[in-house]
C-alpha positions in Angstrom: 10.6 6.9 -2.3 7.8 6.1 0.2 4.2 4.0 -0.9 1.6 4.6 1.1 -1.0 1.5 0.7 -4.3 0.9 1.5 -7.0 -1.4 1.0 -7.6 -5.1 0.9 -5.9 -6.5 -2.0 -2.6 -5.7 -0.5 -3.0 -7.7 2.7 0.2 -9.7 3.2 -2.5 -12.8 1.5 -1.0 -15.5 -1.2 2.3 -13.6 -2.0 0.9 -9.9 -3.1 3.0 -7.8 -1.1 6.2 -9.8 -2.0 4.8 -9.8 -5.9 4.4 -6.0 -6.0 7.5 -5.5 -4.2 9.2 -7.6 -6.8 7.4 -5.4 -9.6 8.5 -2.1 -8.0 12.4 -3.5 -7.2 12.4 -4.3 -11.1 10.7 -0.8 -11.8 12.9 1.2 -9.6 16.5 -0.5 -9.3 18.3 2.4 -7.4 15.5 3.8 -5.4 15.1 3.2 -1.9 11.5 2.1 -1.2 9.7 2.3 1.6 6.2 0.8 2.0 3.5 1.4 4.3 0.8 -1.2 4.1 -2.5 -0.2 5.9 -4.3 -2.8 3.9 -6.9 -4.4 6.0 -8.7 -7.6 5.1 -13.1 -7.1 4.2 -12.4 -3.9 4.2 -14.0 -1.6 1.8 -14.2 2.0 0.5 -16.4 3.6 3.2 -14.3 2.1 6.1 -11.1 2.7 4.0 -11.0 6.3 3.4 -11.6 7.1 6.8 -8.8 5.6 7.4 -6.9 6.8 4.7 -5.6 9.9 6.6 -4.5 8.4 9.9 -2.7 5.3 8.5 -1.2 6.5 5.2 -1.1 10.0 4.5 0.3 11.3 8.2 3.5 9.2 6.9 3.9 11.5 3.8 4.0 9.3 1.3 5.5 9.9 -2.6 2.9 7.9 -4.0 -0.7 6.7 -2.6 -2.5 3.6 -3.8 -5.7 2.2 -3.0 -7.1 -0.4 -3.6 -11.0 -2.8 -2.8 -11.1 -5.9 -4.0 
């Protein structure tokens, strides 16, 4: 399974990368995860989606999230 991630709140800031990849180990025991994080810190949804395409989506991801804070 790949993640494709993108938006501020998961810059690699106070532990929220390794919390969500703790929450999606426990979620999905077997699978083998992959993560691309394109999150970006003060960015916000303008800048974001135009960015979306070039530094998520061209990996083919299984599931997309994004995320402003």
């Amino acid at each position: 399974m790949k993640i494709g991630i993108v938006g501020t709140v998961f810059e690699n800031t106070f532990g929220v990368r390794k919390t969500y990849m703790e929450w999606i180990d426990k979620l999905f025991p077997e699978a083998n995860i992959t993560i691309v994080n394109a999150g970006i810190s003060g960015n916000h949804a303008r800048t974001g989606s135009k960015r979306l395409k070039t530094d998520v989506l061209k990996f083919n991801p299984d599931l997309t999230v994004v995320c402003y804070g």
